[in-house]
N, C-alpha and C positions, 0 to 999 in steps of 0.2 A: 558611385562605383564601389566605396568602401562598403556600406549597406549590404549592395550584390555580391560581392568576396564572402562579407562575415555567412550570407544566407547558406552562399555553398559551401562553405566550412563547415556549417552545421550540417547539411547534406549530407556533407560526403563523410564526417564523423558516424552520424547515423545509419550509412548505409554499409559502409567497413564495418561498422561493430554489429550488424547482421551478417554481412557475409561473412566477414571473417572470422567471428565471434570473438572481439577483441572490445576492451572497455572504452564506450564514446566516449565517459568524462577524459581518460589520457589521449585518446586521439583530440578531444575539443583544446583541449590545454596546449598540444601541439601544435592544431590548426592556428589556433588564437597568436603564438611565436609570428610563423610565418605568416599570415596577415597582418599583423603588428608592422611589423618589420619591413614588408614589401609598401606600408602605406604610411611607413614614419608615426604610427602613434606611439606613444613614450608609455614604456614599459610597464612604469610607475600608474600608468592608467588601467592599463589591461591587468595586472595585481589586484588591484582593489576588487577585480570581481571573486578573489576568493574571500567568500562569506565567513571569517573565521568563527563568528559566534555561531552558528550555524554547523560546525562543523563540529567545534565543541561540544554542541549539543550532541549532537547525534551521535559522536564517538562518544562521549560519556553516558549514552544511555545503552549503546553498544557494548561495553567494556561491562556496565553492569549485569546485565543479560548476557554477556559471554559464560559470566563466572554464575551465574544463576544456572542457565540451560546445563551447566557441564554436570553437574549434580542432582542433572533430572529432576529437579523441584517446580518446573509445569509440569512436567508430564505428570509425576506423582499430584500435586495439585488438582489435572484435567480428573485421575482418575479417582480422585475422594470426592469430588463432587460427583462425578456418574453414580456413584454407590448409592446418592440420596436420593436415586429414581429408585430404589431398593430391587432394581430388577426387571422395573415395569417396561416392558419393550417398548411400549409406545409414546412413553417419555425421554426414549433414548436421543430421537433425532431435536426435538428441541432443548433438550439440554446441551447436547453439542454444540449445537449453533450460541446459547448465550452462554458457556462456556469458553468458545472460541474469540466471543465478543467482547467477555469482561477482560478476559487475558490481554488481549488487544490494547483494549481502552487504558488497562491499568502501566502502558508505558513503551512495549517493545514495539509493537506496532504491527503492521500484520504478517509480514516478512518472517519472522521468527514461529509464527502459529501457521504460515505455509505449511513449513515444513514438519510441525508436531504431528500439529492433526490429523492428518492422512495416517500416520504410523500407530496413532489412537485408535480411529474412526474403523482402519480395513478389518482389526482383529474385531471390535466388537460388533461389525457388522453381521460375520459369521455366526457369533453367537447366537447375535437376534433374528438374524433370517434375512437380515435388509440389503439391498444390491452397495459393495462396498462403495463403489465410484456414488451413489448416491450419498452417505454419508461423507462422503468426503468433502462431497461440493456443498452440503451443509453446512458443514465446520469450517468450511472455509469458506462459506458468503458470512458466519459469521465476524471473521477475523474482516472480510471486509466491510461488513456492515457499520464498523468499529475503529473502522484506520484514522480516523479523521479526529480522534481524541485530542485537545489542545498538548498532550504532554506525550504524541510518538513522534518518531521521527518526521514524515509525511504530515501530521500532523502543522509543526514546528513548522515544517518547510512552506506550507501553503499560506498556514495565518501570516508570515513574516512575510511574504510575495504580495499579500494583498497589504499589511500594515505598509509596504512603498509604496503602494498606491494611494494612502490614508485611510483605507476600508480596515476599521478594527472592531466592528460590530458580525465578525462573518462566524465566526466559530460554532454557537449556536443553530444558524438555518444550513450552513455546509455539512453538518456532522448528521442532521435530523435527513438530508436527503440521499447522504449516502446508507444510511439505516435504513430507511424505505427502500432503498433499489436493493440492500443486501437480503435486507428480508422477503422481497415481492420473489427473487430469485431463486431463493432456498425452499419458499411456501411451492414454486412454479418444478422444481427438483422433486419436491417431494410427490406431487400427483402426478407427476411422469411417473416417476418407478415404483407408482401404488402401495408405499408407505404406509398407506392409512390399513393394506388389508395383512399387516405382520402385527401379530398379536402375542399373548402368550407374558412368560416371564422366563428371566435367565439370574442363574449363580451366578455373585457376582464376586470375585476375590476381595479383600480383604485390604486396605492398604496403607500400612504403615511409613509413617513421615523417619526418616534418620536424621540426629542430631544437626546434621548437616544442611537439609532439606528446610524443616522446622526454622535454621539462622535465615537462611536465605530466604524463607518467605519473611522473615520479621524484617526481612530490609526492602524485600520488595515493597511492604502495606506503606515503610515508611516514609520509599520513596514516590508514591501515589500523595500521602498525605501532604509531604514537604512543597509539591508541587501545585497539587489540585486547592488543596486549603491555606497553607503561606506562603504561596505564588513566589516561590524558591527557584531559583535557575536549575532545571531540569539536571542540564548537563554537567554540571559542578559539582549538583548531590549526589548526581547519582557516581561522581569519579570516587568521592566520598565516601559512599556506601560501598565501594565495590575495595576503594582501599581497606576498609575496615574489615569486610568479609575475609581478604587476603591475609589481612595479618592475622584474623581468628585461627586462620587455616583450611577454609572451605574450598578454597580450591587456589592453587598453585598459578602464578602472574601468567606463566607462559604461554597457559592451555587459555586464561581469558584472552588474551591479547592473541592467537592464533584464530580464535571465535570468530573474532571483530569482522564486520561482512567489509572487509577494506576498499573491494570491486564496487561497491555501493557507496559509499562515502566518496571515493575517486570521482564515482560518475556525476554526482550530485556536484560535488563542487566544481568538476572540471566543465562539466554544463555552465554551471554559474560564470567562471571565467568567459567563457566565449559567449553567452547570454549577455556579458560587458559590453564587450567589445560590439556585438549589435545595436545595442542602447547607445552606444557614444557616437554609432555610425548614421544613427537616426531610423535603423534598420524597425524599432519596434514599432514604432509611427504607420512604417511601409506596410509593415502586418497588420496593421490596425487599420490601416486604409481599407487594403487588401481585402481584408477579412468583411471588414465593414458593407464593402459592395455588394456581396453575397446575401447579406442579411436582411429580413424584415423584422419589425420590432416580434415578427410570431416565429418566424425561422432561426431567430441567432442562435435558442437555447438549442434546437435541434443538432442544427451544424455544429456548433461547440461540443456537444457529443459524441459524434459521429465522428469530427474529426480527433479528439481526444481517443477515442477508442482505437480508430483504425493507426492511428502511431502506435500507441499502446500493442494493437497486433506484433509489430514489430524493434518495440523496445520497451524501456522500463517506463514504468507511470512515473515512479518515483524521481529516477535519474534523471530523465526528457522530458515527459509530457506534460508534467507538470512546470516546470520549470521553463518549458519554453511556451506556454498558452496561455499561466495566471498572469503575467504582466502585461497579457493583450486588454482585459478583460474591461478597468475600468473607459480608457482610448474607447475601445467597441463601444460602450454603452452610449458616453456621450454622442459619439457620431450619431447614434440612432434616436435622438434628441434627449435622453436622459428614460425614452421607451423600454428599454432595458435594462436587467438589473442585475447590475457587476458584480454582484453576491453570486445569484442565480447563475450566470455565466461560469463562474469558477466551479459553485458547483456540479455542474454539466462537464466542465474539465474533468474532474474529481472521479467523477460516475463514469464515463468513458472511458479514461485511462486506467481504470479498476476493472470492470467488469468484463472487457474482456483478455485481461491477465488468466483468466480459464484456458486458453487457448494453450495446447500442449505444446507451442513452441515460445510460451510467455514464462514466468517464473511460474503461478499459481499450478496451471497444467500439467510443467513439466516437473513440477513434487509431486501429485498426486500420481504420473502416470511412474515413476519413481517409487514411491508408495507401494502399491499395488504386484508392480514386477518385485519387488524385494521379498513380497508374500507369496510363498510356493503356492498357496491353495487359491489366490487371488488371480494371479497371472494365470494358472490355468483355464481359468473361466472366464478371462477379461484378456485373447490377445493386443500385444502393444503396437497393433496395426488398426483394430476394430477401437479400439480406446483412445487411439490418434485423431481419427476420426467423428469418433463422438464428443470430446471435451471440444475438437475444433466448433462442430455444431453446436454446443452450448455457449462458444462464445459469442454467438451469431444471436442465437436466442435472448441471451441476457441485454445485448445491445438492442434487440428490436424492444422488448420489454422496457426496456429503460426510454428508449423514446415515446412510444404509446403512454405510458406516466407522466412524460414531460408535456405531449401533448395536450394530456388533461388540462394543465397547470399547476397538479400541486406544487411541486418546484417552485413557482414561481408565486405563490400565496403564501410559501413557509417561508420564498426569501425578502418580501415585501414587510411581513411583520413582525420581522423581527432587526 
């Protein structure tokens, strides 16, 4: 009975924070009280599911890239490396995209180059002739093609969902298949809107780092280093880094800590709490059974797609889907006699709950269509009815794509060998 409580908590969290556009994580935290309570579990148990290393993390990489983004040192960063195309239009859209990817990788994660890139992408579009919403979805399949960096938030969240399960070998084949599907979808973007036949060369401005700029990338590189090379707690260096920036002077505590995406941190942990209290209930067991019935050792990866996506339509990858799918993952496998492979599976989470965030009523979509209306010359050529409706279609697309891939196998060859 407790199981069935905690599943409709999650329910009904998920379905209030679509209708009513209120944060699941504070509705699950609530929910979590009043189940707790009506079934006498002790307090002290349903606590422990907030994750504090976890939270740490993510707010100290947060608080770093608050005080980074406010001094414009991506955006100036995206646009010194465009310059290196010296113009060439036709290197415009792949430089974006590994642009938007390295940015990614190097810590913030792909949430923070949502919302860049489009503001990048729509102006240089015009320049080069290219349909803006096309670059857009470039720059942002690269930021997803990249999310799964061992050192971004999402990142962090997923490898530590699977190191509960004992799976510490994932990081490597998770990260290579969400880069395939980011990349298959930006390659699939680009011969839609005939990319290939904008030619030519354009001026490109000039673009000068400020003292400011210049500190705060030396703290970015060092916080990639600190992390990627002596496996340094992301979250601590980077509180670190971002104290140090503060006291230089780069930017004022206030304006970082206002940054902070708090709506996102809440949801994540406040998931994690009631994600407890399911696990205590035996509720994750029930999913895995659940789930299990459904699947054959060649169907799991599909539906673990499909169904990661279709949440994804209507909430965060980050917040939800993730968080309530990767601890199905290894349960699934075994039931299916060890036929399946709990790496693979996550990454099908992973790829699902990402791809279609495109969708204009998911975060990716609704920057870009954002984006776009903020550009007088954009929004007249892109109404936000017709553009509603096309990002909605492309999240349709990226998900059929992403299955027909897993169909092949590669998915499931990259997560075998490694």
């Amino acid at each position: 009975m407790l199981a069935l409580f905690t599943f409709l908590a999650l329910l009904v969290a998920i379905v209030f924070g679509f209708v009513k556009n209120i944060n699941v994580g504070i509705a699950s935290i609530g929910l979590s009280f009043i189940v707790a309570t009506l079934f006498k579990v002790p307090i002290k148990e349903v606590m422990s599911g907030f994750n504090s290393s976890l939270f740490l993390t993510m707010l100290g990489i947060s608080y770093l890239f608050g005080i980074i983004n406010s001094n414009k040192t991506l955006e100036a960063l995206a646009k010194k490396l465009i310059s290196l195309t010296g113009g060439r239009v036709y290197l415009i859209p792949p430089t974006l995209f590994i642009i938007s990817g390295l940015m990614t990788f190097a810590g913030p994660g792909s949430i923070p180059l949502l919302a860049i890139m489009p503001i990048i992408s729509i102006p240089i579009a015009f320049n080069c002739g290219y349909n803006p919403i096309m670059l857009s979805l470039i720059s942002i399949s690269g930021a997803m093609a990249c999310r799964m960096s061992p050192i971004t938030p999402e990142g962090i969240l997923v490898y530590n969902l699977l190191g509960e399960q004992g799976i510490h070998n994932a990081v490597v084949p998770v990260f290579l298949c969400m880069f395939i599907a980011g990349l298959i979808d930006a390659i699939a973007v680009f011969i839609f809107y005939k990319g290939f036949k904008v030619t030519g060369k354009i001026e490109l401005q000039k673009q000068e780092f400020t003292k400011d700029q210049i500190i705060s990338s030396l703290a970015l590189v060092l916080m990639v280093i600190g992390g990627l090379v002596f496996k340094l707690n992301i979250g601590l260096l980077s509180f670190f880094l971002g104290f140090l920036l503060i006291i230089i002077g780069v930017c004022d505590e206030k304006t970082a800590l206002k940054s902070i995406p708090w709506n996102v941190l809440l949801m994540v942990v406040g998931v994690g709490i009631l994600m407890k209290l399911i696990f205590l209930s035996g509720g994750i067991d029930i999913m895995v059974d659940g789930l299990s019935k459904l699947m054959t050792e060649k169907t799991s990866a599909p539906i673990m797609l499909t169904l990661g996506s279709i949440m994804s339509f209507f909430s965060s990858g980050l917040g939800v889907v993730f968080p309530t799918l990767i601890p199905t993952v290894s349960g699934i496998a075994e039931n299916l006699s060890g036929n399946a492979n709990a790496v693979e599976l996550a990454a099908m989470v992973v790829i699902g709950g990402t791809v279609s965030g495109i969708s204009p009523i998911s975060t990716a979509g609704a920057l870009i269509m954002s984006g776009v209306s903020s550009n007088d010359e954009a929004a007249g050529l892109h109404p936000e009815n017709k553009m509603f409706m096309e990002l909605f279609g492309w999240a349709f697309v990226f998900l059929i794509l992403s299955l027909i891939i897993s169909f092949t196998g590669i998915y499931n060859i990259i997560s075998w060998n490694f």
